[in-house]
C-alpha positions, 0 to 999 in steps of 0.5 A: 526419489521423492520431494518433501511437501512445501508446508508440513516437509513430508516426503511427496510419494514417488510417481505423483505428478511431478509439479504438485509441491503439497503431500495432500489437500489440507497441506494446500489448504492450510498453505494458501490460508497462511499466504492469505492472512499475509496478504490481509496483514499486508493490505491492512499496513497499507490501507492504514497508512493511505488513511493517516496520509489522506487524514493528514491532507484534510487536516491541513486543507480545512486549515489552509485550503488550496493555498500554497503553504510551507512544505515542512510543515507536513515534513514534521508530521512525517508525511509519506511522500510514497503513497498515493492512490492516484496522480491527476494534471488539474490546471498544468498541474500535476498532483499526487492523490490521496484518497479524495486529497491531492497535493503538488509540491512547488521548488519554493518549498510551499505545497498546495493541497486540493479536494477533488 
């Protein structure tokens, strides 16, 4: 009874250690150069949509500062309220960060963006 190689489906000898899943070196090889260019596409998704988040923050606090100001003006330039990069309490109050960028929405739908 054999076991077919997880990359290029050959059948793995009989008697070879039975945990191994790859026919040879290069199918290995080739398999963990195949999840690695996964794993950077996956990264580079996520860095770039870091890097439009933290943009949109600078945008907004070079026009309005630290003062609090309407909530659906980000809304309208889809900001992605899942990304952050780190959360802090400056004051009491806890913000969400973005890259050097951290905001707090407040029930009066303003929210405050500062530069830390």
């Amino acid at each position: 009874m054999s076991t077919q190689c997880r990359f290029c489906n050959k059948d793995i000898p009989f008697g070879v250690n039975g945990n191994r899943r790859y026919c040879d070196e290069d199918c290995y090889n080739y398999a963990k150069l195949e999840r690695t260019k996964d794993k950077y596409a996956n990264n580079k998704i996520t860095l770039a949509e870091i890097n439009r988040s933290e943009n949109l923050l600078k945008a907004f606090y070079n026009i309005y500062g630290d003062k609090p100001f309407d909530i659906n003006i980000l809304r309208s330039e889809k900001m992605n309220w899942n990304i952050r990069t780190d959360s802090k309490v400056l004051d009491g109050i806890n913000y969400q960060i973005v890259g050097l960028y951290g905001y707090t929405a407040f029930q009066n739908k303003t929210i405050q963006i500062v530069k830390f």
